[in-house]
Structures are given as structure tokens and as C-alpha cells.
C-alpha positions as CSV (number, residue, x, y, z in Angstrom):
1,X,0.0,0.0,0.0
2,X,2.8,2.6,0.7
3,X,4.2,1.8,-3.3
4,X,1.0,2.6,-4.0
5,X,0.9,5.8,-2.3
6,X,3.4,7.2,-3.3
7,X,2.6,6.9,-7.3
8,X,-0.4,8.5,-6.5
9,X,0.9,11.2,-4.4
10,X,3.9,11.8,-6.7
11,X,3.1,15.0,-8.3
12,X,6.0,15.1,-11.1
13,X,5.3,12.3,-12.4
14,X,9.0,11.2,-11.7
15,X,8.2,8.3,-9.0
16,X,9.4,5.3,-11.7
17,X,12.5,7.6,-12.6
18,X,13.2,7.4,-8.7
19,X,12.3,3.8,-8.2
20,X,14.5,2.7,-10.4
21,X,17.4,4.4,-9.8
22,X,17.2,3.1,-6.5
23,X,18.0,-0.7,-6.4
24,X,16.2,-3.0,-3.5
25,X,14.7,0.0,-1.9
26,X,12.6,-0.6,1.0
27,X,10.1,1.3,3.1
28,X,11.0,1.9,6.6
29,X,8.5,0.6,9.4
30,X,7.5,3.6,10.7
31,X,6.4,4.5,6.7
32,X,5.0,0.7,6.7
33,X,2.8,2.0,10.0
34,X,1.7,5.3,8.9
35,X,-0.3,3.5,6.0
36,X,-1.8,1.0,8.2
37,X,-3.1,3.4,10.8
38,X,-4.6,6.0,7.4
39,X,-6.0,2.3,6.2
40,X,-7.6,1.3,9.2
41,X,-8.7,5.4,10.3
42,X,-10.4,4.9,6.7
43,X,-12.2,1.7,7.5
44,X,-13.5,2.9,10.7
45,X,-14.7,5.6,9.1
46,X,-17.3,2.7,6.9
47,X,-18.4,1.1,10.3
């Protein structure tokens, strides 16, 4: 979900120029968490 995010949040357009430069990139946990908490603050918002 956080990949995801950031395409759609990515402004310039430029997010598969920086993906790829960057080889085996990963998302820190604290990046990880602040989607699941906007995820789940979204689903409780449908309950």
C-alpha cells in the first residue's frame, strides 16, 4: 500500500524515474505504520 501511495501522491510524475534508480529500496517501518493506521482510520470511518 505505501508503493501505492506514493505513485499517487507523486506530483511530477517522476516516482518510476526514482524507483529505479534506486536498487532494492525498502520502506522503513515507521512509513509501513503510517499507512496501516490511514488504512484502518479509513475503515473505521465505513463502520
Amino acid at each position: 500500500m505505501r508503493y501505492m501511495k506514493d505513485i499517487i501522491n507523486d506530483d511530477t510524475l517522476s516516482f518510476s524515474t526514482k524507483w529505479a534508480a534506486k536498487s532494492r529500496n525498502s520502506y522503513t517501518q515507521d512509513q509501513l505504520d503510517e499507512v496501516r493506521i490511514e488504512a484502518a482510520d479509513y475503515l473505521q470511518t465505513l463502520l
